[in-house]
C-alpha positions in Angstrom: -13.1 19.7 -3.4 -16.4 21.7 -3.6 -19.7 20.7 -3.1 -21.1 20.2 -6.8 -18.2 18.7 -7.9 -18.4 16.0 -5.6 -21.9 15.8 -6.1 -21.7 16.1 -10.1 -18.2 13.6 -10.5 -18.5 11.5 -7.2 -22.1 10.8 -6.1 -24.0 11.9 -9.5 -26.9 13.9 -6.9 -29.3 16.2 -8.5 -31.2 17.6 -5.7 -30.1 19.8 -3.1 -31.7 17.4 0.2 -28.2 16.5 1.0 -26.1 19.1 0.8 -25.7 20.0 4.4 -24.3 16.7 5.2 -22.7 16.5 2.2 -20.7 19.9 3.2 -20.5 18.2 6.6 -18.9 14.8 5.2 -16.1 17.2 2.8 -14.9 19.0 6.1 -14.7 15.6 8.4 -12.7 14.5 5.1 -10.2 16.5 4.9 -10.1 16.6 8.9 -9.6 12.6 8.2 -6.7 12.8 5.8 -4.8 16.1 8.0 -5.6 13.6 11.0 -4.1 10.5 9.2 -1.0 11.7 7.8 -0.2 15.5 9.1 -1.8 18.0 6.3 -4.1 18.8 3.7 -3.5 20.4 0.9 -6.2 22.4 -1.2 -6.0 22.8 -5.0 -3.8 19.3 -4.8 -5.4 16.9 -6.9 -4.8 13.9 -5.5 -6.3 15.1 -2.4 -9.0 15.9 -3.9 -9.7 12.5 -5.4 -9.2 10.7 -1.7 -11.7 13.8 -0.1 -14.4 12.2 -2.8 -14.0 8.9 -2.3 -14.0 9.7 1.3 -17.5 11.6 1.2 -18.8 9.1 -1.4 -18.0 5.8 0.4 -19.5 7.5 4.1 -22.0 8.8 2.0 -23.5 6.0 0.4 -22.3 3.5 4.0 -23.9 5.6 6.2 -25.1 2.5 8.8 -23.0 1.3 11.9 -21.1 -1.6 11.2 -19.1 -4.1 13.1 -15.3 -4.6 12.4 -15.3 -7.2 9.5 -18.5 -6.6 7.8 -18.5 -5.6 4.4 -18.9 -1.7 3.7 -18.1 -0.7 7.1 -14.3 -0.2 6.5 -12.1 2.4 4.4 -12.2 0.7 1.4 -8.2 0.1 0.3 -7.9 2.0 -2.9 -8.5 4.8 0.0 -6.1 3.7 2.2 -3.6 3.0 -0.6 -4.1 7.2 -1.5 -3.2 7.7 1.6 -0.2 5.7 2.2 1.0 7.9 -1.0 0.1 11.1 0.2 1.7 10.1 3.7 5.5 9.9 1.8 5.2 12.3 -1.2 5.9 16.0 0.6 4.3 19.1 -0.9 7.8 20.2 -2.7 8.0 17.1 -5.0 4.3 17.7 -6.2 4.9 21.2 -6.9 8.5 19.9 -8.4 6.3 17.6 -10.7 3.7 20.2 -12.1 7.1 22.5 -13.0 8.0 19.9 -14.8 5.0 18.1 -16.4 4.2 22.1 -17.5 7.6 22.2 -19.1 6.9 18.8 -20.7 3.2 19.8 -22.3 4.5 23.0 -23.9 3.9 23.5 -27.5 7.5 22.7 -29.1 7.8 26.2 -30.5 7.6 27.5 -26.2 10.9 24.8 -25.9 12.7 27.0 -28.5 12.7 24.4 -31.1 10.1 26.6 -33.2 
């Protein structure tokens, strides 16, 4: 997740007034989701889509909030992301990208040119 990504796909930004916290909010991201469930993996898109919604929704909720009010907690599509990433290990999301690879090649690659 870099920063104009996030900015560009996540937040829709244009100015640069933010972007040290911004920078701040991807790093205690990804410190939330190695803290939560044991690792982080870069380049792994899924973890890229929960570091975003991360930074978005403590972006744009920046207040204190008591337990119970709206916008203070992790909103659940988050925690759901999470609850995946907790029981999918590293090996069978590199096992799926050999295989969805293999599946997307042009049918003359297969041998069945």
């Amino acid at each position: 997740m870099d920063l104009k990504m996030l900015k560009d796909e996540y937040l829709k930004v244009d100015t640069d007034q933010d972007d040290a916290l911004l920078k701040s909010l991807i790093t205690a991201a990804k410190g939330y989701i190695k803290n939560g469930i044991g690792r982080y993996v870069e380049g792994n898109e899924q973890y890229a889509l929960v570091t975003g919604m991360l930074v978005a929704h403590w972006y744009e909720n920046r207040g204190v909030y008591e337990s119970g009010v709206s916008g203070s907690s992790i909103p659940f599509t988050i925690r759901d992301q999470l609850t995946q990433l907790r029981y999918v290990g590293v090996e069978e999301d590199e096992e799926d990208k050999r295989v969805e690879s293999e599946v997307n090649l042009p049918s003359k690659e297969k041998g069945a040119g």
